[in-house]
mmCIF file of the protein (N, C-alpha, C, O) and its ligand, coordinates in Angstrom:
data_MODEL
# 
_entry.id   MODEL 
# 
loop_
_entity.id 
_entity.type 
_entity.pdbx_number_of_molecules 
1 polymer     1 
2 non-polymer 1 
# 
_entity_poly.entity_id                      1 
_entity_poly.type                           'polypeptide(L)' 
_entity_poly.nstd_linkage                   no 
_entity_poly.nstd_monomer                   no 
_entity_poly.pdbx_seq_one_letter_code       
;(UNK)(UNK)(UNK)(UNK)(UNK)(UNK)(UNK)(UNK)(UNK)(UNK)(UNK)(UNK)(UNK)(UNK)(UNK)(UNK)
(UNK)(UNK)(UNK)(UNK)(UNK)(UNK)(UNK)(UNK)(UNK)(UNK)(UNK)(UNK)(UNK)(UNK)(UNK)(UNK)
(UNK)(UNK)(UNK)(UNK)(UNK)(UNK)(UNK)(UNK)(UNK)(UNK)(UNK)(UNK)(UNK)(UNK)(UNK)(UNK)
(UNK)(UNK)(UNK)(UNK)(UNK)
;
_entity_poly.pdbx_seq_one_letter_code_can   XXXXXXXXXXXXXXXXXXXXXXXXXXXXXXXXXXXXXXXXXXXXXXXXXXXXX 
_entity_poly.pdbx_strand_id                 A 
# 
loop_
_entity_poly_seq.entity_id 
_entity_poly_seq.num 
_entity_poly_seq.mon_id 
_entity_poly_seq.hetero 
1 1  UNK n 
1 2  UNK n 
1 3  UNK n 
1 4  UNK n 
1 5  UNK n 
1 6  UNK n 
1 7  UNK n 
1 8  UNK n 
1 9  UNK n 
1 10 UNK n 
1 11 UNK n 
1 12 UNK n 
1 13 UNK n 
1 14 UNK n 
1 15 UNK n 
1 16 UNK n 
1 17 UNK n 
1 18 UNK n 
1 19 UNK n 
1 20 UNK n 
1 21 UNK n 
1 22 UNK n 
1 23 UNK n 
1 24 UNK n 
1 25 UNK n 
1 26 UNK n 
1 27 UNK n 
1 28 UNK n 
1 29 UNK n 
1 30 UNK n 
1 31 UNK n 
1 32 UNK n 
1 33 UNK n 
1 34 UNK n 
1 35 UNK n 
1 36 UNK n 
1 37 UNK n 
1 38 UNK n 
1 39 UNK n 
1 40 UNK n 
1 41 UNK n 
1 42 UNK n 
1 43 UNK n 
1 44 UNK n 
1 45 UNK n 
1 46 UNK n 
1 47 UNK n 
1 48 UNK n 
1 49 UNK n 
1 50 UNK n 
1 51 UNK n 
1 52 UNK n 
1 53 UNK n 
# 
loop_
_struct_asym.id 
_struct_asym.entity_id 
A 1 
B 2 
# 
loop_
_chem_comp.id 
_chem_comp.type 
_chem_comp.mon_nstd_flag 
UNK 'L-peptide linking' . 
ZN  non-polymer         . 
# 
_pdbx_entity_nonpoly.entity_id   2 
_pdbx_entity_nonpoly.name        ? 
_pdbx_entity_nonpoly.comp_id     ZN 
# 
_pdbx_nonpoly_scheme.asym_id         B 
_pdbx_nonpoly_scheme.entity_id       2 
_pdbx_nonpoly_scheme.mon_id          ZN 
_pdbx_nonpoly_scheme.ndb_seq_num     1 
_pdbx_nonpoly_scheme.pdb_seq_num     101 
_pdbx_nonpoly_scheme.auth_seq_num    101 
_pdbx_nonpoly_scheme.pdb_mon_id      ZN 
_pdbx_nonpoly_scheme.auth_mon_id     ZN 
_pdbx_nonpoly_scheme.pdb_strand_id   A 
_pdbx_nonpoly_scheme.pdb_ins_code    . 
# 
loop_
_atom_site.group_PDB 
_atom_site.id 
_atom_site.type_symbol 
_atom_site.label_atom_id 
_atom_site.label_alt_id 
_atom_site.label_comp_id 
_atom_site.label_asym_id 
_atom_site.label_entity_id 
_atom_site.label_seq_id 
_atom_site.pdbx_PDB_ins_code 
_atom_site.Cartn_x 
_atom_site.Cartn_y 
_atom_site.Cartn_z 
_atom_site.occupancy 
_atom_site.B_iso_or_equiv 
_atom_site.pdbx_formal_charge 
_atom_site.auth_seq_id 
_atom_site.auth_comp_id 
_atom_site.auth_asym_id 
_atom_site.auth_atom_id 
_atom_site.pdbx_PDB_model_num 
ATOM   1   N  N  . UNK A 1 1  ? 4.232  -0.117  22.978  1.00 0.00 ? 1   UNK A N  1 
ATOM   2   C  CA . UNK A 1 1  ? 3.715  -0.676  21.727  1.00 0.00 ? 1   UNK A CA 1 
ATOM   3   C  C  . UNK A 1 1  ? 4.750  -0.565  20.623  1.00 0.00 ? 1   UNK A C  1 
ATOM   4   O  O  . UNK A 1 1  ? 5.356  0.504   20.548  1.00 0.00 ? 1   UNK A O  1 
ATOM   5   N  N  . UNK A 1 2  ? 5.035  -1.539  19.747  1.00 0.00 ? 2   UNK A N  1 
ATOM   6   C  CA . UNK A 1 2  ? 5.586  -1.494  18.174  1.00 0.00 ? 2   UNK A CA 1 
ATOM   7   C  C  . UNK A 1 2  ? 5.077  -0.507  17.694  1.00 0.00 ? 2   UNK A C  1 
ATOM   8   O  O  . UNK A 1 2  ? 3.868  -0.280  17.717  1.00 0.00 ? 2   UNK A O  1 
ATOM   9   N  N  . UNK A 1 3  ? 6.094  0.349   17.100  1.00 0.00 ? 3   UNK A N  1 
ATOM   10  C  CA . UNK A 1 3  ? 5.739  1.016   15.981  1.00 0.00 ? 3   UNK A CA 1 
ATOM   11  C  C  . UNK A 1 3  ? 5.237  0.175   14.629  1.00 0.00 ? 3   UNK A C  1 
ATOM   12  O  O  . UNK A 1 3  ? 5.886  -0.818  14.297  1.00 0.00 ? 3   UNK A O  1 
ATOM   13  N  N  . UNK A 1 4  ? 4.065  0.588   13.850  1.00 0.00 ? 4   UNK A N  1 
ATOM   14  C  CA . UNK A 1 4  ? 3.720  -0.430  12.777  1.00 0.00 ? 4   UNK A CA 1 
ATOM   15  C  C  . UNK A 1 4  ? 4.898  -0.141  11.169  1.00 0.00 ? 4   UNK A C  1 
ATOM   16  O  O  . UNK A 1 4  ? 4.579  0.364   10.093  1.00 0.00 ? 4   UNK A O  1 
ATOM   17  N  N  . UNK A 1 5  ? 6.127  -0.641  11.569  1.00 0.00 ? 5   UNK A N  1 
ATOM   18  C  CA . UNK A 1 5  ? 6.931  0.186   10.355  1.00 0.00 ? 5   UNK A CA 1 
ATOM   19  C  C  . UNK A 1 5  ? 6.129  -0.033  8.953   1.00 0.00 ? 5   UNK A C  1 
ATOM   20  O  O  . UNK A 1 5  ? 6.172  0.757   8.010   1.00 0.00 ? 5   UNK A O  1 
ATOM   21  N  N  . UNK A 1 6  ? 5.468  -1.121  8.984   1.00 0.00 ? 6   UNK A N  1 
ATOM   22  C  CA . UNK A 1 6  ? 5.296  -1.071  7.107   1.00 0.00 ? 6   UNK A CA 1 
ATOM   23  C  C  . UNK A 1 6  ? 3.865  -0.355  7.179   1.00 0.00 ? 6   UNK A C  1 
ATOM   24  O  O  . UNK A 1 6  ? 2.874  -0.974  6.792   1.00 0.00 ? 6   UNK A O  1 
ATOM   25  N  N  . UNK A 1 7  ? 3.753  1.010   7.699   1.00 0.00 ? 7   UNK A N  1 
ATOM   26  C  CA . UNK A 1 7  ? 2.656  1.614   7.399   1.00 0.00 ? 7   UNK A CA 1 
ATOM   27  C  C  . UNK A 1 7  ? 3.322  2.954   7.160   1.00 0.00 ? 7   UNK A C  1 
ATOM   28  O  O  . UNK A 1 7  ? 2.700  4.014   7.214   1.00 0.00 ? 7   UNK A O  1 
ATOM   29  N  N  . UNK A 1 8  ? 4.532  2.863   6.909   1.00 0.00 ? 8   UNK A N  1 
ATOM   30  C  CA . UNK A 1 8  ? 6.058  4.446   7.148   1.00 0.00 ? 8   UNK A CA 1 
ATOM   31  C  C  . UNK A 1 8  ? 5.573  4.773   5.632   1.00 0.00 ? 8   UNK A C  1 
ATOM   32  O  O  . UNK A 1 8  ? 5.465  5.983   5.437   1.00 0.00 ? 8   UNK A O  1 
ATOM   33  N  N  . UNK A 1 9  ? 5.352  4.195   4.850   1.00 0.00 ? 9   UNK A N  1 
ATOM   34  C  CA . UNK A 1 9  ? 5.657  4.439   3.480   1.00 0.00 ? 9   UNK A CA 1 
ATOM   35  C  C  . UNK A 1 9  ? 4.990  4.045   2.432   1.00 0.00 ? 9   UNK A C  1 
ATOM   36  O  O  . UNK A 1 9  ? 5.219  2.841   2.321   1.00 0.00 ? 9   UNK A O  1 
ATOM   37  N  N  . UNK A 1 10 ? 4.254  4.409   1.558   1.00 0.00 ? 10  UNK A N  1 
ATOM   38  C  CA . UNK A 1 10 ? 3.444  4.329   0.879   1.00 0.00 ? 10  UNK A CA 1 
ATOM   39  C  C  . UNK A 1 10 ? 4.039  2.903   -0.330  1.00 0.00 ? 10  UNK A C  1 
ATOM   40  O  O  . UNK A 1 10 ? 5.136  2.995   -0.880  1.00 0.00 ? 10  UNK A O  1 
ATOM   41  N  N  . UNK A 1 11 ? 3.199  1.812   -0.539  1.00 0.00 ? 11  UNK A N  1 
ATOM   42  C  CA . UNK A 1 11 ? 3.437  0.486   -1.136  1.00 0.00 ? 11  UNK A CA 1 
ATOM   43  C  C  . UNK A 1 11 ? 3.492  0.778   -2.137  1.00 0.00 ? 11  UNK A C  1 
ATOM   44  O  O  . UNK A 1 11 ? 3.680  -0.316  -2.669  1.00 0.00 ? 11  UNK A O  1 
ATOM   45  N  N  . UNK A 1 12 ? 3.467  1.734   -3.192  1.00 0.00 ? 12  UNK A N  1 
ATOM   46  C  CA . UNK A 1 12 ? 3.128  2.186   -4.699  1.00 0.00 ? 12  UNK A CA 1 
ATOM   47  C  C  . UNK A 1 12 ? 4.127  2.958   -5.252  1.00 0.00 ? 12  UNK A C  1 
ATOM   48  O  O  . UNK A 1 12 ? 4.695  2.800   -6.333  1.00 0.00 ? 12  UNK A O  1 
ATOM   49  N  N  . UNK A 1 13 ? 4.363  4.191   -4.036  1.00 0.00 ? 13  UNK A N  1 
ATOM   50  C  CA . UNK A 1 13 ? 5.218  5.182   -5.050  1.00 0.00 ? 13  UNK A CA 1 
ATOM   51  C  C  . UNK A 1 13 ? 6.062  5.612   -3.666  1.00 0.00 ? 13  UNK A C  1 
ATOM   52  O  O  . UNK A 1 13 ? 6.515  6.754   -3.755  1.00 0.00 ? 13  UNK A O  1 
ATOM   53  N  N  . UNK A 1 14 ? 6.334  4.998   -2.532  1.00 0.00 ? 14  UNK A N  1 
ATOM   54  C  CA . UNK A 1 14 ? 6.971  4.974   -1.005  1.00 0.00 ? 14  UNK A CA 1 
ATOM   55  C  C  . UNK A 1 14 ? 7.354  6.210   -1.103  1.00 0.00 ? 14  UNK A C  1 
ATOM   56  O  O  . UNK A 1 14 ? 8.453  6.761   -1.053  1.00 0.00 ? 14  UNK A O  1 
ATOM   57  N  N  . UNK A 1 15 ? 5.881  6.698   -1.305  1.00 0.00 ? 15  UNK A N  1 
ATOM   58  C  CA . UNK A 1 15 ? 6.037  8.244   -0.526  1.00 0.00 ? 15  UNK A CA 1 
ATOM   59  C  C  . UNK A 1 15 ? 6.063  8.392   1.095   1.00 0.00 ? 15  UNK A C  1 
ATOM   60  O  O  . UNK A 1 15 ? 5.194  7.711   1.638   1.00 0.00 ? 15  UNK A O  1 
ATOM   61  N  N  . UNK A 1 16 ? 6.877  9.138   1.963   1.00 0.00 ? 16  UNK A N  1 
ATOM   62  C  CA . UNK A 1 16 ? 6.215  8.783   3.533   1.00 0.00 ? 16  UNK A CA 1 
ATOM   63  C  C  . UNK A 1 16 ? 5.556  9.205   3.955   1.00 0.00 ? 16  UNK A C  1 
ATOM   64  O  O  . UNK A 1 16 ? 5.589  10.432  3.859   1.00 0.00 ? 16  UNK A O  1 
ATOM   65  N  N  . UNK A 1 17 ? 4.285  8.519   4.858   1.00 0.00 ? 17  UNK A N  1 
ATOM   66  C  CA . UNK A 1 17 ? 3.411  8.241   5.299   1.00 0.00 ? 17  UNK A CA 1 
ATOM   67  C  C  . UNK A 1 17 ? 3.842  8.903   7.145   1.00 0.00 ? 17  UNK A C  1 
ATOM   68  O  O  . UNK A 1 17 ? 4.426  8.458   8.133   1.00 0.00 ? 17  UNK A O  1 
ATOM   69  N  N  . UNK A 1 18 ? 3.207  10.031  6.799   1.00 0.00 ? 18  UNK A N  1 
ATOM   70  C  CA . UNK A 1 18 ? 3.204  10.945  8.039   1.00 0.00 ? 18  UNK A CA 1 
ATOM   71  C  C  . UNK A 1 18 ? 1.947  10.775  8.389   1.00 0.00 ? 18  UNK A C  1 
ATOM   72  O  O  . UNK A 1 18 ? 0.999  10.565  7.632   1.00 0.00 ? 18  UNK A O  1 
ATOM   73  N  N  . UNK A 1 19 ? 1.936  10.920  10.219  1.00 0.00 ? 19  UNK A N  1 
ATOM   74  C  CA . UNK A 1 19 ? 0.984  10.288  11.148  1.00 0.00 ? 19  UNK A CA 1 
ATOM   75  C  C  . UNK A 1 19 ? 0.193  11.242  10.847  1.00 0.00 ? 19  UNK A C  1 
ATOM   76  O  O  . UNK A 1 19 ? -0.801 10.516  10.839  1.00 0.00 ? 19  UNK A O  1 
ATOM   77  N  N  . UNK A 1 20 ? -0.450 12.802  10.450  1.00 0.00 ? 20  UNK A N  1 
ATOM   78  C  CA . UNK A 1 20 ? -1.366 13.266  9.873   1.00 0.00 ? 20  UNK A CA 1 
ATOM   79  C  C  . UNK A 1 20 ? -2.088 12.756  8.307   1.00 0.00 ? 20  UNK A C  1 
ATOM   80  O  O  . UNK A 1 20 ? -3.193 13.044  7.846   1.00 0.00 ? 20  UNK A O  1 
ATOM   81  N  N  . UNK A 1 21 ? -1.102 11.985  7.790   1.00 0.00 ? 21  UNK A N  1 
ATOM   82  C  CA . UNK A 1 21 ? -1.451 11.402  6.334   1.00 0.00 ? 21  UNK A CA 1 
ATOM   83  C  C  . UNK A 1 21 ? -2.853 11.188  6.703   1.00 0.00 ? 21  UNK A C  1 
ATOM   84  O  O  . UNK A 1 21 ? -3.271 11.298  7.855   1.00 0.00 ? 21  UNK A O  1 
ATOM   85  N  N  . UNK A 1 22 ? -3.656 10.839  5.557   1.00 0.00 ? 22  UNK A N  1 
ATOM   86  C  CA . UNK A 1 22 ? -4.509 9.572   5.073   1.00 0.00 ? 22  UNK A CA 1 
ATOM   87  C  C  . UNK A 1 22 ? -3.618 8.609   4.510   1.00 0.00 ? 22  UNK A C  1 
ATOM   88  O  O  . UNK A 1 22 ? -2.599 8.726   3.830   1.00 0.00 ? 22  UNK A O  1 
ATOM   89  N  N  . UNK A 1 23 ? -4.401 7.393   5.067   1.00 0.00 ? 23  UNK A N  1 
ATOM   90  C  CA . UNK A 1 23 ? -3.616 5.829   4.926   1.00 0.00 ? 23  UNK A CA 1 
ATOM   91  C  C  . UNK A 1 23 ? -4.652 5.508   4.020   1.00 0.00 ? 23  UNK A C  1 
ATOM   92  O  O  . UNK A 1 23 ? -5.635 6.248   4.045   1.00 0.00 ? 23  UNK A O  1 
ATOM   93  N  N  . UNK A 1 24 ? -4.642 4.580   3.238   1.00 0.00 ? 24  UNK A N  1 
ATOM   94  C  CA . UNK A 1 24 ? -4.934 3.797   2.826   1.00 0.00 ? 24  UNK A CA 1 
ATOM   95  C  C  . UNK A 1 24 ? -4.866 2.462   2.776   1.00 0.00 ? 24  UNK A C  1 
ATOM   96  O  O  . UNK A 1 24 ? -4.357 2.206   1.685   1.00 0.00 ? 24  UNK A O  1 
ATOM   97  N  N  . UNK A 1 25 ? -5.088 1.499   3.330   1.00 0.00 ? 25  UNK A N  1 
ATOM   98  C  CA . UNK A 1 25 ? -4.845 0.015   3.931   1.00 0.00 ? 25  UNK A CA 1 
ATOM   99  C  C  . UNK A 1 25 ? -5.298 -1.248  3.020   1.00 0.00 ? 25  UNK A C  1 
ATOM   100 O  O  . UNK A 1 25 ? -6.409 -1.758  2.874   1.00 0.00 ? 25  UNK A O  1 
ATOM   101 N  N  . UNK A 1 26 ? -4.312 -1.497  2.582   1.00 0.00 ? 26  UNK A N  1 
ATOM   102 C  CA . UNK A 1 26 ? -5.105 -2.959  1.857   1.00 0.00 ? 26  UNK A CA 1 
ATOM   103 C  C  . UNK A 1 26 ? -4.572 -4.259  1.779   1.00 0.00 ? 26  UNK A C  1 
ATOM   104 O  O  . UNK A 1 26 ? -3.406 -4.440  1.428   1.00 0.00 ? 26  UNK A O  1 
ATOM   105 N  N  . UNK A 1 27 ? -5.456 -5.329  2.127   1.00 0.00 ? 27  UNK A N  1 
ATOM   106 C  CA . UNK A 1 27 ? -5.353 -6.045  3.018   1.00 0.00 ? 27  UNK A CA 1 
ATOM   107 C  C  . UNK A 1 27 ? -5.070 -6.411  4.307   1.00 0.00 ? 27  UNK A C  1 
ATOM   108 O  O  . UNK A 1 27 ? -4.836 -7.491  4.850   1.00 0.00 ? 27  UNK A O  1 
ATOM   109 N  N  . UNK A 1 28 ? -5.154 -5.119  4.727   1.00 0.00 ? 28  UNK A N  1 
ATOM   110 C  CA . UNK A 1 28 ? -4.202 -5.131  6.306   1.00 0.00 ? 28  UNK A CA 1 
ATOM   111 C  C  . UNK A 1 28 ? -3.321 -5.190  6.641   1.00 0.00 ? 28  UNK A C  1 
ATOM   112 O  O  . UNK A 1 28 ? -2.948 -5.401  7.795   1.00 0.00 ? 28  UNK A O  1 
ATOM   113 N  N  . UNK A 1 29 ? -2.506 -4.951  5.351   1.00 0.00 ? 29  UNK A N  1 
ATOM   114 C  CA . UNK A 1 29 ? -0.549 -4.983  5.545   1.00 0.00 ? 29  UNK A CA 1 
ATOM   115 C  C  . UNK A 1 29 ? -0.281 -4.259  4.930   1.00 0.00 ? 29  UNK A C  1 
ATOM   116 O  O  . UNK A 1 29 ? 0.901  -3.948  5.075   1.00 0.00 ? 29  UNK A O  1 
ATOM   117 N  N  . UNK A 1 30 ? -0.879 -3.633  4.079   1.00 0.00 ? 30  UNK A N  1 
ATOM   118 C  CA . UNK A 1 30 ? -0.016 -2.507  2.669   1.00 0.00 ? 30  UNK A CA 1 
ATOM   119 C  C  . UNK A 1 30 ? -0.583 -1.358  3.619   1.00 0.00 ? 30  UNK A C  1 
ATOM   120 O  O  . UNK A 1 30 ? -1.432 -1.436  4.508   1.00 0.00 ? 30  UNK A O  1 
ATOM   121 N  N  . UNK A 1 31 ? 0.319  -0.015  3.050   1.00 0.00 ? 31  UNK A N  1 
ATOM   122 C  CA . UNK A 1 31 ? -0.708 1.225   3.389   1.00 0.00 ? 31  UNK A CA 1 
ATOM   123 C  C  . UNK A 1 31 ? -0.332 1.698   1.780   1.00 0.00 ? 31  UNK A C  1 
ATOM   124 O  O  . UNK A 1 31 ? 0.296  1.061   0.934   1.00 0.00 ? 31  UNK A O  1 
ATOM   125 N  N  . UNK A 1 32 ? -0.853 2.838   1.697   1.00 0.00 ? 32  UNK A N  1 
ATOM   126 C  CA . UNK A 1 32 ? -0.640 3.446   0.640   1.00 0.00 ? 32  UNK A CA 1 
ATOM   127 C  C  . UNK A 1 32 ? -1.070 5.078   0.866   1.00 0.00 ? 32  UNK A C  1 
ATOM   128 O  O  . UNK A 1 32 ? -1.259 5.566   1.980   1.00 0.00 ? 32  UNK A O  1 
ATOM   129 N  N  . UNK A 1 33 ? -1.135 5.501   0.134   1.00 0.00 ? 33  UNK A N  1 
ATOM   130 C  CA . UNK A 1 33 ? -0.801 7.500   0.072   1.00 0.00 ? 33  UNK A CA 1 
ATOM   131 C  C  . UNK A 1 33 ? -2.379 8.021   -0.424  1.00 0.00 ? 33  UNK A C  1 
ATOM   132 O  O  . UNK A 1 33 ? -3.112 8.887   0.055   1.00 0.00 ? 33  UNK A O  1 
ATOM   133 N  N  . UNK A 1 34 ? -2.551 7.135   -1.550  1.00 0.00 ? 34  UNK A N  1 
ATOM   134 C  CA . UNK A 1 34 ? -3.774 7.396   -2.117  1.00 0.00 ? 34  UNK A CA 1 
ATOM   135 C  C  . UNK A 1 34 ? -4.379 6.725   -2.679  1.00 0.00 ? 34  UNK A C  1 
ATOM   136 O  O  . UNK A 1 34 ? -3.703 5.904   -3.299  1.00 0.00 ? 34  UNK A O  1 
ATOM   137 N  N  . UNK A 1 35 ? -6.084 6.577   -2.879  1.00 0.00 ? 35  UNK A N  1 
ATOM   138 C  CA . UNK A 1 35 ? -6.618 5.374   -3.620  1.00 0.00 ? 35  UNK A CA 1 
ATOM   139 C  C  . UNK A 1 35 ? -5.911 5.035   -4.612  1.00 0.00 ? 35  UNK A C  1 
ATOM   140 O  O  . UNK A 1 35 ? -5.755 3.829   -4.805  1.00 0.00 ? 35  UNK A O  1 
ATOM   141 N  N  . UNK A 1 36 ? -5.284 6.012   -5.525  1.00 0.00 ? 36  UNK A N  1 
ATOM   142 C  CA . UNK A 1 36 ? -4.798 5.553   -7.174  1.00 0.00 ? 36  UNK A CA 1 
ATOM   143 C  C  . UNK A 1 36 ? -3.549 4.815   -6.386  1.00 0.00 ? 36  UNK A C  1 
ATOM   144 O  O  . UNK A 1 36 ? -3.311 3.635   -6.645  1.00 0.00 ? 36  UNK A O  1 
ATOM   145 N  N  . UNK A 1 37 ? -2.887 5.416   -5.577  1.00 0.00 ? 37  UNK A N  1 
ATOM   146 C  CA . UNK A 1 37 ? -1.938 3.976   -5.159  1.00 0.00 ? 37  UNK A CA 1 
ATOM   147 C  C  . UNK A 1 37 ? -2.685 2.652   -4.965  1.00 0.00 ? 37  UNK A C  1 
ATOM   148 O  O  . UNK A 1 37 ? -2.807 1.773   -5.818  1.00 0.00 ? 37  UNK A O  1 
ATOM   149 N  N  . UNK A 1 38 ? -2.987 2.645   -4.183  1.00 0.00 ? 38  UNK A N  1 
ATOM   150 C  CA . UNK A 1 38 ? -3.679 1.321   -3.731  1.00 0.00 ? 38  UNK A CA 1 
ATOM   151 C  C  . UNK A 1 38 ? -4.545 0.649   -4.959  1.00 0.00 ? 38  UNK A C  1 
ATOM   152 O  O  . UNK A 1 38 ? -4.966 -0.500  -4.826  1.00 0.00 ? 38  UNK A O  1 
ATOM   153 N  N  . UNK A 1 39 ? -4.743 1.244   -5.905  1.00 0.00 ? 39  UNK A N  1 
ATOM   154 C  CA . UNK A 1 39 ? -5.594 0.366   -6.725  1.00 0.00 ? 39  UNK A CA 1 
ATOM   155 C  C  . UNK A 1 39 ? -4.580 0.276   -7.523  1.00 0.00 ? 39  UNK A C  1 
ATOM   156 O  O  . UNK A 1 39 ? -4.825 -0.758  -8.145  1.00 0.00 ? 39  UNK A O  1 
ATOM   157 N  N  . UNK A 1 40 ? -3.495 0.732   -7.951  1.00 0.00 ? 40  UNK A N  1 
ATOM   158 C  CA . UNK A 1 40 ? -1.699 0.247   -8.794  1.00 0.00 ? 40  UNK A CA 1 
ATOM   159 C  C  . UNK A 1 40 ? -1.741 -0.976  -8.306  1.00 0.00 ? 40  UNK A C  1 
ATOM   160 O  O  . UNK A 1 40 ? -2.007 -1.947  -9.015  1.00 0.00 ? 40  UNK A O  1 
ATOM   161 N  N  . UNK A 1 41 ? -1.444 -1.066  -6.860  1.00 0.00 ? 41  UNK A N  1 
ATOM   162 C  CA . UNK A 1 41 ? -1.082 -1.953  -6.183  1.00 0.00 ? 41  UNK A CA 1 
ATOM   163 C  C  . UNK A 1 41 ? -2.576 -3.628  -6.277  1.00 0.00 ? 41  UNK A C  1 
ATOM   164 O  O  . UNK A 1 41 ? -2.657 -4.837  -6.062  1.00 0.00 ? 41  UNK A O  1 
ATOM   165 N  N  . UNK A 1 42 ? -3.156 -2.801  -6.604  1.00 0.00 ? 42  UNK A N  1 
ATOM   166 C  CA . UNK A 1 42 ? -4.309 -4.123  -6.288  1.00 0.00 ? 42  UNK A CA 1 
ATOM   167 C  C  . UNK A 1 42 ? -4.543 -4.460  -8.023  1.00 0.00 ? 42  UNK A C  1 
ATOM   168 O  O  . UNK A 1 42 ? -4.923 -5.612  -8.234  1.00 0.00 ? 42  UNK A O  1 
ATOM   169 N  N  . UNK A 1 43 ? -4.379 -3.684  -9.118  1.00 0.00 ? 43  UNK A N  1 
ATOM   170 C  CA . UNK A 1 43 ? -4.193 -4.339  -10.557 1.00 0.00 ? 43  UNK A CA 1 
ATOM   171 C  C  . UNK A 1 43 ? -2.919 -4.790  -10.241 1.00 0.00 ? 43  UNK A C  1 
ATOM   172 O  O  . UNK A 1 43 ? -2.862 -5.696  -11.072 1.00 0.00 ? 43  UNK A O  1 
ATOM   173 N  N  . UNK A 1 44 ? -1.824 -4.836  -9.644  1.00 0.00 ? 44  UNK A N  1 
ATOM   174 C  CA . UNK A 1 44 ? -0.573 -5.472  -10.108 1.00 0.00 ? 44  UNK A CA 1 
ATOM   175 C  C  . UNK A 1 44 ? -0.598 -7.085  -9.024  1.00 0.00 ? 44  UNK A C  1 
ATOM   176 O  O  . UNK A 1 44 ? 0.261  -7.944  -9.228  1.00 0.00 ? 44  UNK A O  1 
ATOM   177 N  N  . UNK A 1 45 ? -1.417 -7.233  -8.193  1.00 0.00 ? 45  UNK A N  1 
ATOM   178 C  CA . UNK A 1 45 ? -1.766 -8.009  -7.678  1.00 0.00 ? 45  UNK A CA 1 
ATOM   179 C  C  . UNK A 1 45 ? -2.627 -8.818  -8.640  1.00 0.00 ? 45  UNK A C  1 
ATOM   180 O  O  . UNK A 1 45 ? -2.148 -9.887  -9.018  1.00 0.00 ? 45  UNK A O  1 
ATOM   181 N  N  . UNK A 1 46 ? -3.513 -8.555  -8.972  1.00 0.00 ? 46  UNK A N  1 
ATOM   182 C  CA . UNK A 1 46 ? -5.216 -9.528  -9.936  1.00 0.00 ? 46  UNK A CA 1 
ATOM   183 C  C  . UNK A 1 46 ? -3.952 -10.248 -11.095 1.00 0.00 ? 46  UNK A C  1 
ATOM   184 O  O  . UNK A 1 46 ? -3.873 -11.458 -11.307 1.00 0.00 ? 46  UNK A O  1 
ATOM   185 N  N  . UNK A 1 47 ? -2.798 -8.914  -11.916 1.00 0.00 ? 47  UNK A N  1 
ATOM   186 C  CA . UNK A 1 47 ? -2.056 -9.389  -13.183 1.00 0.00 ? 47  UNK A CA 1 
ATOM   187 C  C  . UNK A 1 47 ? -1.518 -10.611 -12.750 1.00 0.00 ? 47  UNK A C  1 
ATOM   188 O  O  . UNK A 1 47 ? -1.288 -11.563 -13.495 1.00 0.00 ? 47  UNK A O  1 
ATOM   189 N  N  . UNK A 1 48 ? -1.243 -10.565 -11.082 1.00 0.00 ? 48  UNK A N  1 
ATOM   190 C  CA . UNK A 1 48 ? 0.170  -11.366 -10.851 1.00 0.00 ? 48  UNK A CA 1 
ATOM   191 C  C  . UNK A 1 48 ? -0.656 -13.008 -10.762 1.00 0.00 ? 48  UNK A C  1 
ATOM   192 O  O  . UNK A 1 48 ? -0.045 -14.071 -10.870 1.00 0.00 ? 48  UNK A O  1 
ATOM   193 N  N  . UNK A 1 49 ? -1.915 -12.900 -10.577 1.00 0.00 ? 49  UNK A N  1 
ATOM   194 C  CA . UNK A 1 49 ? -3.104 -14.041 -9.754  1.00 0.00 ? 49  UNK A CA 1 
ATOM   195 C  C  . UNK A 1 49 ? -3.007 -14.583 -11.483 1.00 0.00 ? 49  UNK A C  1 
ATOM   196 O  O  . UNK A 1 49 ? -2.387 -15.612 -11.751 1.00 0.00 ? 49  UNK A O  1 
ATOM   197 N  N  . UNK A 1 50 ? -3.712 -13.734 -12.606 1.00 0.00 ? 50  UNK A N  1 
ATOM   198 C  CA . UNK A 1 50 ? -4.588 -14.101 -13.573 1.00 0.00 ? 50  UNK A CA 1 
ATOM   199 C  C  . UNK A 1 50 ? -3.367 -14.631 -14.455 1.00 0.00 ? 50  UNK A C  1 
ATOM   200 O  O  . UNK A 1 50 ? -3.688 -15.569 -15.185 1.00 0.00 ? 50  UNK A O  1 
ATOM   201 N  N  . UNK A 1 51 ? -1.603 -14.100 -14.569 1.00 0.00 ? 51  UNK A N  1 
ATOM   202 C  CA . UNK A 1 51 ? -0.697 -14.466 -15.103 1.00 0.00 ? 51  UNK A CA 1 
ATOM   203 C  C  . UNK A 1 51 ? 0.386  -15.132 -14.403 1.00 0.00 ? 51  UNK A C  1 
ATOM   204 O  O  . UNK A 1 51 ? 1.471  -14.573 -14.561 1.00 0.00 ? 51  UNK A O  1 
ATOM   205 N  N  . UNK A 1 52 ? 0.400  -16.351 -13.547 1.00 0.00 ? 52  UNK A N  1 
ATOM   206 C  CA . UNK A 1 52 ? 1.097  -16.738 -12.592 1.00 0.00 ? 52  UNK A CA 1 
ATOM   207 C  C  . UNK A 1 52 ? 2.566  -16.979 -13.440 1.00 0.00 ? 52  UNK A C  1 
ATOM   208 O  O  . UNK A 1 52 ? 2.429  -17.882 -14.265 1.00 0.00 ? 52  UNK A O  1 
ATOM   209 N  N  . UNK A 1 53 ? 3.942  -16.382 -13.428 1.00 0.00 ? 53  UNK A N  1 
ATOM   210 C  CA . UNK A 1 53 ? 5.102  -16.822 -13.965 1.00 0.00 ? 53  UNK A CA 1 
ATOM   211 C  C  . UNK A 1 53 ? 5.417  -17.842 -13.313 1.00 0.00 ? 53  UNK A C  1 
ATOM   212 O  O  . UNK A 1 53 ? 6.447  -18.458 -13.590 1.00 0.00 ? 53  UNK A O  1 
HETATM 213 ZN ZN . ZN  B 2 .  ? 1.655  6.523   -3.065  1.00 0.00 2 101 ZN  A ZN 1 
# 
């Protein structure tokens, strides 16, 4: 099997994501370290939707 690399490192603050961690998963491609990551990551997502550059 593949190792899943983009689950190595946390999407927010790429802390690494050791196989005892808690993951946090969002959308099914990010992981993250901790809810407050994952919800960084999901307001900087809604800013990017609601303010398209
Ligand atoms: Zn993190």
């Amino acid at each position: 099997m593949q190792p899943l690399r983009f689950l190595q490192y946390c999407g927010s603050c790429n802390r690494a994501l050791g196989p005892e961690a808690d993951i946090y998963i969002y959308k099914g491609e990010s992981a993250f370290c901790s809810i407050e990551c994952r919800e960084t990551r999901m307001r900087t997502d809604n800013a990017r939707r609601n303010h398209p550059s």
